[in-house]
VEXDREN-2710 file (C-alpha; in Angstrom, 1 decimal):
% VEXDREN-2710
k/r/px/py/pz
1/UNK/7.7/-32.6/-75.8
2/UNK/10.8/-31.8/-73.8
3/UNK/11.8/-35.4/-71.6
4/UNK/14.0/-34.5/-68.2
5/UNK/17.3/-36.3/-68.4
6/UNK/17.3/-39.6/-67.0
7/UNK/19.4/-38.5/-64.7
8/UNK/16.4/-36.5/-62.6
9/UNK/15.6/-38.5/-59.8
10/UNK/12.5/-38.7/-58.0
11/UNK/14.1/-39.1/-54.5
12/UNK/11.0/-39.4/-51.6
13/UNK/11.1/-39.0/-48.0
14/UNK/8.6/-39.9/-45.8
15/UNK/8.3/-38.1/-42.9
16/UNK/5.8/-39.5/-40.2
17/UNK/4.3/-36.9/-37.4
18/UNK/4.7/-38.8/-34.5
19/UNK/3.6/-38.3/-30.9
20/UNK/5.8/-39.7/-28.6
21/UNK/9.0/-39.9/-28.9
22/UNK/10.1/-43.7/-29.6
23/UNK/10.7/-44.0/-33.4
24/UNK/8.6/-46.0/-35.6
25/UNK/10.2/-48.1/-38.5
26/UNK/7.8/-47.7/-41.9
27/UNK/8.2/-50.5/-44.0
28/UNK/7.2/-48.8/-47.5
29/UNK/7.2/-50.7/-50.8
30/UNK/7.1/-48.2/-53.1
31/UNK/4.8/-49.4/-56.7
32/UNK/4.9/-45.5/-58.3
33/UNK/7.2/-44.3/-59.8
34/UNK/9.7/-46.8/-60.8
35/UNK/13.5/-46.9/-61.1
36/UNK/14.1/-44.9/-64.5
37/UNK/10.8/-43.5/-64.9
38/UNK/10.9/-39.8/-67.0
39/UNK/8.7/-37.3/-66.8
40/UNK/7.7/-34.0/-69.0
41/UNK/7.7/-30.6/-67.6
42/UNK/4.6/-30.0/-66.2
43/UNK/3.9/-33.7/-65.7
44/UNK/2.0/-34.8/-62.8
45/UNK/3.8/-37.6/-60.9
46/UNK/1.6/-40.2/-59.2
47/UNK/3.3/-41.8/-55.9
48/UNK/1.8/-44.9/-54.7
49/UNK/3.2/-47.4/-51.7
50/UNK/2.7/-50.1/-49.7
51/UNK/2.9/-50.1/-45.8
52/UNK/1.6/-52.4/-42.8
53/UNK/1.0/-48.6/-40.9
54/UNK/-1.0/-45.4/-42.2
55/UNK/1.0/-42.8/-43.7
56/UNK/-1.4/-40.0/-43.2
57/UNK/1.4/-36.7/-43.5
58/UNK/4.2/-37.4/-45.3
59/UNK/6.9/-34.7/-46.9
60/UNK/7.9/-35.2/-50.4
61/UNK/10.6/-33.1/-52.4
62/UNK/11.7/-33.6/-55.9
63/UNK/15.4/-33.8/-56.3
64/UNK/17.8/-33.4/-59.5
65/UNK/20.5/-35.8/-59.0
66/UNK/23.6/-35.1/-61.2
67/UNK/25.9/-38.3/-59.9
68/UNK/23.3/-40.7/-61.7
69/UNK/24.9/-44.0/-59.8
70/UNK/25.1/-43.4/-56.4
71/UNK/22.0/-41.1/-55.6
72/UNK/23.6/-38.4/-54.2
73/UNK/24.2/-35.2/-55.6
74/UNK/27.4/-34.4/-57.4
75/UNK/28.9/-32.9/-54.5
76/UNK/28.1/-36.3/-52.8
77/UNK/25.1/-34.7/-50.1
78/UNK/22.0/-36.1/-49.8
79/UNK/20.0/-33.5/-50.2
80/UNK/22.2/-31.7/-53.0
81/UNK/19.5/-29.8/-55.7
82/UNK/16.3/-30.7/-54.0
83/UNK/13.7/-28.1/-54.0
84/UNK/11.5/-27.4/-50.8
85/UNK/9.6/-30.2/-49.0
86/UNK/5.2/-30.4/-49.5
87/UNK/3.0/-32.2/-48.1
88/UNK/0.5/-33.5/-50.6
89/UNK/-2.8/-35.1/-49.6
90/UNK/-2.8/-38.9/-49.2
91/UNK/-5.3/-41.3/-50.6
92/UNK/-6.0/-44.4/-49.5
93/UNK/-7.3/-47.3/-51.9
94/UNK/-9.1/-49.8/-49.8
95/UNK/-9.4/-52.3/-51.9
96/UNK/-5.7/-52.9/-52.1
97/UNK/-4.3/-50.9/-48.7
98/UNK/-2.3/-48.6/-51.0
99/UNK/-1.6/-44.9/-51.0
100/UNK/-1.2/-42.6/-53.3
101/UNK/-0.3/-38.9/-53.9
102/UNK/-0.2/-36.6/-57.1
103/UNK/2.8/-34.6/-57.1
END
């Protein structure tokens, strides 16, 4: 089995559909997956947060980071070798007000 280089980073960004126009702040703890986590080709990844509000749409993209320290790409954007944003559907554990999404 082939592992990814630690280097790949999972890099998430929520995107909320809002309404109006005033900006929300989302105060997500994220639980899944954790700092250093590796993952196989063909892996599923399970994403799973915390927030006070309901995250009902939110974008994810996967992104290879080659600058493993400061999160950014090697040529220092933030969005350097990310593929295209989806928008998987959320569940919502009620027994613990988590989300989750499989990736």
């Amino acid at each position: 089995m082939y592992n990814l280089p630690s280097s790949i980073r999972l890099l998430l960004y929520v995107l909320l559909a809002q309404r109006r126009s005033t900006s929300l702040a989302l105060d997500v703890t994220w639980t899944r997956p954790a700092a250093g986590d590796v993952y196989s080709p063909g892996s599923y990844i399970i994403g799973e947060w915390w927030s006070d509000r309901a995250i009902l749409m939110p974008s994810f993209r996967l992104c290879n980071d080659q600058a493993e320290a400061d999160g950014f790409g090697a040529s220092g954007e933030d969005d350097a070798g990310c593929g295209i944003a989806i928008q998987p559907t959320v569940t919502q554990n009620e027994s613990n007000s988590s989300y989750q999404v499989t990736l």
